[in-house]
C-alpha positions in Angstrom: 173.4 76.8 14.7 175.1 78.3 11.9 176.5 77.0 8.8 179.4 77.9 6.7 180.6 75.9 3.6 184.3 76.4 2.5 186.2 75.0 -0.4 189.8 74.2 -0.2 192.2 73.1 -2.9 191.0 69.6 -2.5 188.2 69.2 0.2 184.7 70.8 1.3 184.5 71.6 4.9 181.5 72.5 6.8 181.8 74.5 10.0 178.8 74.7 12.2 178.8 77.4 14.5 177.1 77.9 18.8 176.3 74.0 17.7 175.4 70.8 19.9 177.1 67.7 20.3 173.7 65.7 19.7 173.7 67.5 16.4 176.2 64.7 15.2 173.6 62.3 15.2 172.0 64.2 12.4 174.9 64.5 10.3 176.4 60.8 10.3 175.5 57.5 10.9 176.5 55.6 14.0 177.0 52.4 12.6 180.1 53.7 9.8 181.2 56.5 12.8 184.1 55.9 15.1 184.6 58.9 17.6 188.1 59.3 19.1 188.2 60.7 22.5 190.7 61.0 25.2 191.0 59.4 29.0 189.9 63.2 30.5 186.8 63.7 27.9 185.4 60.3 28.4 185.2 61.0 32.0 183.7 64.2 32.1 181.2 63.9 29.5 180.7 60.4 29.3 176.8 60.2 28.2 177.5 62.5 25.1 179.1 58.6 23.7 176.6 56.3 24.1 175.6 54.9 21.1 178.7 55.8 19.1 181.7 53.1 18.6 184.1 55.1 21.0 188.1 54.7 21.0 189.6 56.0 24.0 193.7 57.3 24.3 195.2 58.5 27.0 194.8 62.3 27.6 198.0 64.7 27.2 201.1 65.7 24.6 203.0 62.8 25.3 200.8 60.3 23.9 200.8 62.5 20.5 202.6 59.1 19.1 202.9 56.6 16.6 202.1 54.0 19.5 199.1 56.2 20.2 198.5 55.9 16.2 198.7 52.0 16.1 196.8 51.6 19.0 194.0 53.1 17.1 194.7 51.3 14.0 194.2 48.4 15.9 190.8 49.1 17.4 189.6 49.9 13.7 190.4 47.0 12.7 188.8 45.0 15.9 185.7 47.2 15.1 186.0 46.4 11.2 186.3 49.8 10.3 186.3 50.0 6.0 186.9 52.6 3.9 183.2 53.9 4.1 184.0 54.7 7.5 184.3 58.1 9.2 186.5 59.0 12.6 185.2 62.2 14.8 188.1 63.2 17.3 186.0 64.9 20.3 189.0 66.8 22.2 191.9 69.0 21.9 194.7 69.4 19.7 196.3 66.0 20.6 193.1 64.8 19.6 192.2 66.5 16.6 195.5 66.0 15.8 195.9 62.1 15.8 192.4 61.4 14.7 192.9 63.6 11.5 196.3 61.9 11.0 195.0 58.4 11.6 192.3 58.9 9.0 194.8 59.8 6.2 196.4 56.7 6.8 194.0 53.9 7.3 193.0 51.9 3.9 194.8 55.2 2.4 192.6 58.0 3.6 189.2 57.6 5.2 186.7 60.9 6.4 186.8 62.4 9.4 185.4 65.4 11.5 186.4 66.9 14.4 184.2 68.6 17.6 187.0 70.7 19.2 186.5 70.8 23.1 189.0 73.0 24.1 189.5 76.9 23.2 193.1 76.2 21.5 191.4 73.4 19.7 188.4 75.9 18.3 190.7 79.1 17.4 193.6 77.3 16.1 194.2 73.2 16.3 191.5 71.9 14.4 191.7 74.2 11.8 193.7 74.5 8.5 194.3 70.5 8.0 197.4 69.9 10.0 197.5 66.7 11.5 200.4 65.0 13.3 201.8 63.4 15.7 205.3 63.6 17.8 208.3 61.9 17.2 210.6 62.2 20.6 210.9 65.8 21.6 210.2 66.9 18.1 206.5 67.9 17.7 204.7 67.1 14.4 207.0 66.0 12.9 205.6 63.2 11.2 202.1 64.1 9.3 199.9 65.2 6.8 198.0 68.4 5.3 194.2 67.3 4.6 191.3 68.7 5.5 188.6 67.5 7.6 184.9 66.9 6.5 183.4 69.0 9.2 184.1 70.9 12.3 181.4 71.1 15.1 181.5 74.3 17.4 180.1 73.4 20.6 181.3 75.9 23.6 179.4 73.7 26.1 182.6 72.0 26.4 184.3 75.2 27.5 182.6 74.9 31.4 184.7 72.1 32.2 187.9 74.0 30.9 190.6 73.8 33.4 192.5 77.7 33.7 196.2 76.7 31.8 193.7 75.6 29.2 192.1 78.9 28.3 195.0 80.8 28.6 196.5 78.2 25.9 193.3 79.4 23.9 193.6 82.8 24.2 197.5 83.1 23.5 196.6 82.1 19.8 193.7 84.7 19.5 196.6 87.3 20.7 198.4 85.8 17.5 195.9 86.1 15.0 195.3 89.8 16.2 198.9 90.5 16.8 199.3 89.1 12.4 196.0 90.0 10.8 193.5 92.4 12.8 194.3 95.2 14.6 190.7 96.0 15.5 190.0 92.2 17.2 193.5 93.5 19.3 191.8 96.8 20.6 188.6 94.5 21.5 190.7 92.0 23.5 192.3 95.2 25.4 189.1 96.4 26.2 187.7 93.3 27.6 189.3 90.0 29.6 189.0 86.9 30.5 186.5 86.7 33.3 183.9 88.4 31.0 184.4 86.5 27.9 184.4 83.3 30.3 181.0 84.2 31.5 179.3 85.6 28.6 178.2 83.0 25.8 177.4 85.4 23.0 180.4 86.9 23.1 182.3 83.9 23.7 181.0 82.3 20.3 181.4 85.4 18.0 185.5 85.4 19.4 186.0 82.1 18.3 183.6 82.7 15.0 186.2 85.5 14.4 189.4 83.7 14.5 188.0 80.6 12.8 187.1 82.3 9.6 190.4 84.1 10.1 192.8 81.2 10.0 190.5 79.7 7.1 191.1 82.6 5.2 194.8 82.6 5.5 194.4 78.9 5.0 192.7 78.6 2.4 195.1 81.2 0.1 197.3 78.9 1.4 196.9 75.3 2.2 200.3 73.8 2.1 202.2 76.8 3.7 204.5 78.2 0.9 203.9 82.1 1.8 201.1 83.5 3.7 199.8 80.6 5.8 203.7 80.9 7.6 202.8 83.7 9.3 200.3 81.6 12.2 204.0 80.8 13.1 204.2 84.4 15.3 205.6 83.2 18.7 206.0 79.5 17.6 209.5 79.2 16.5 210.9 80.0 20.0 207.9 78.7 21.6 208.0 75.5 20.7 211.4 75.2 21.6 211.0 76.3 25.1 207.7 74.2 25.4 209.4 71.2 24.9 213.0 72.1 26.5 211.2 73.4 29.7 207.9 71.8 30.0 205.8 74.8 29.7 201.9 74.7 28.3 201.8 75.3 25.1 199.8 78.6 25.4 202.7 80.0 28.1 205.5 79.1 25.2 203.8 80.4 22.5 203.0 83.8 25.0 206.5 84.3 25.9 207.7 83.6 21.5 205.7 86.2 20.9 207.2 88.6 23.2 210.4 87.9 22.2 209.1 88.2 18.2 207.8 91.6 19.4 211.6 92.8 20.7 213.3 91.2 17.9 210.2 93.4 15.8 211.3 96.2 17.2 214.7 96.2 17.0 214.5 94.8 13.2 211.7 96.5 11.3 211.4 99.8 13.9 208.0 98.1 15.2 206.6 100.6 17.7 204.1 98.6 20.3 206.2 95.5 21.6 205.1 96.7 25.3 201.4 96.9 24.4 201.6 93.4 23.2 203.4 92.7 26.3 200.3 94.1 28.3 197.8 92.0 26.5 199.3 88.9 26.9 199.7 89.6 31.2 195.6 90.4 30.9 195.3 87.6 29.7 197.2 85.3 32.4 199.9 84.8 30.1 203.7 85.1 30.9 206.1 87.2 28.7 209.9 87.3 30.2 211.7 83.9 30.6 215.6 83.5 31.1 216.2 80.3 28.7 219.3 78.7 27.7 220.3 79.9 24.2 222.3 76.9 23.6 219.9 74.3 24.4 217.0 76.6 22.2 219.2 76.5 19.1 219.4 73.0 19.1 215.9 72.5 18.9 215.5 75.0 15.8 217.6 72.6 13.9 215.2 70.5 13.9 212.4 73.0 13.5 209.6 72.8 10.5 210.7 76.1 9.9 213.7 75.8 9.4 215.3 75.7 5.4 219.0 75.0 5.3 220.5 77.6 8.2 218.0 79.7 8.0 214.4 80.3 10.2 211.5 81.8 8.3 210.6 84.0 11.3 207.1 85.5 12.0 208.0 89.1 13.1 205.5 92.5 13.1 205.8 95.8 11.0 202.6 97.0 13.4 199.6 95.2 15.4 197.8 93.9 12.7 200.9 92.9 10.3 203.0 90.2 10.3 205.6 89.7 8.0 208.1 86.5 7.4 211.7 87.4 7.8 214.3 85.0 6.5 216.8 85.1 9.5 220.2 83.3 9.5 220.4 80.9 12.3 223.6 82.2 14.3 222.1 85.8 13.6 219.2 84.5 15.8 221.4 82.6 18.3 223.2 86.4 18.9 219.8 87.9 18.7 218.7 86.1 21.6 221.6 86.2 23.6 221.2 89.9 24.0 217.4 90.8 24.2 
């Protein structure tokens, strides 16, 4: 296991690295812990919970809710949960997500960790102290910035990984290379899926890689006022489409950051929008989708991203850059309507 200690404006985090689940009984104490799982995690990995107080909600996006919320409210306070106490989501993004919202709530703020299962979850989703939940069709819209105690890296979890679920992983890793590092791009290009899949070692030092990436940018930049903007790349028109059209969130994001690497090139002159394009098919991952312009620019009104009638869009100056571009929004309605 490997440890690394970081300090943000206002919390510690430790991140343990090619850890074990049963490594959590050496960090906490069962009798103040309350682990938040899904329907789908329970089931497959049922005898990592006994012993802990476990708090199961039902697996998938649409119970990212303030029902979802209250229902676990609820059990705390059947459980007689107090502020000593310290919630673990064990899951995805939804997950991480609730749990990490939840415990900034309850009595005002109680601890929490998280122990990602799911690739998107490791690279991207548990990281950087977003924590949310849905309100309708909107997606975190409702939530806080704090950071967790601890994240526990165990790829173990990774075996039972259904396929739509890697390739949601692996569509943020193409982001972080596509904003930040050119040289983790060339090593995706020369490697794919099946291998990574398969091979432990190599598995762990990817999602090492893209951890301490996002801290970084993170960490100059908790609460998102410049640099921390650009883990946006593909996200403005992907979540739009994700929630207009029902696709994963991996495929959405996959086929935003196509679309960011057109509207790249015919903005800032950027040079390699069909490499990108290449990558992203490697790696199972759609580019091209016919959407409805209309439909997408009502969803950016109510995007995060969105100041007055203007997006702060995540475009590229090369592989390895990103840069935010103020862009008006009925600019980017007759962008679209003509790449």
């Amino acid at each position: 296991m490997l440890h690394q200690a970081v300090q943000f404006n206002q919390q510690h985090t430790d991140f343990y690295f090619d850890a074990s689940f049963w490594q959590l009984k050496e960090m906490l104490q069962p009798a103040s812990t309350f682990i938040i799982t899904d329907a789908n995690i329970y089931s497959l990995h049922a005898g990592y919970f006994k012993g802990w107080k476990t708090i199961i909600i039902p697996a998938g996006e649409a119970h990212k809710s303030l029902d979802t919320a209250q229902y676990i409210i609820d059990q705390l306070i059947q459980l007689k949960a107090d502020r000593t106490a310290t919630l673990v989501g064990v899951g995805g993004g939804v997950v991480t997500d609730i749990t990490g919202f939840v415990a900034a709530i309850y009595m005002r703020g109680i601890a929490f960790g998280f122990v990602p299962t799911t690739l998107l979850a490791m690279v991207d989703a548990s990281i950087g102290g977003k924590n949310g939940i849905d309100i309708g069709l909107y997606k975190n819209l409702m939530g806080t910035i704090r950071q967790p105690s601890f994240l526990l890296y165990d790829t173990h979890f990774l075996k039972t990984l259904p396929e739509a679920e890697w390739q949601n992983g692996f569509a943020e890793i193409i982001k972080h290379a596509c904003i930040k590092n050119a040289t983790m791009f060339r090593q995706l290009e020369g490697t794919s899926p099946g291998i990574l899949k398969k091979n432990k070692q190599q598995l762990n030092e990817l999602v090492q890689k893209n951890v301490q990436l996002k801290m970084s940018v993170v960490k100059a930049d908790e609460f998102e006022k410049g640099e921390r903007k650009l883990l946006n790349l593909g996200h403005t028109l992907g979540h739009a489409i994700e929630n207009e059209y029902g696709f994963s969130h991996g495929q959405a994001v996959a086929i935003g950051i196509h679309y960011a690497a057109i509207l790249s090139q015919q903005i800032l002159g950027f040079k390699n929008p069909e490499r990108i394009s290449v990558l992203l098919t490697q790696y199972g991952l759609p580019t091209h989708f016919v959407f409805n312009t209309h439909k997408v620019m009502n969803m950016l009104q109510m995007d995060k991203k969105r100041q007055q009638n203007e997006v702060h869009y995540i475009l590229l100056e090369k592989i390895g850059k990103g840069v935010i571009l103020p862009i008006p929004l009925k600019d980017l309605e007759k962008l679209y309507k003509i790449i």
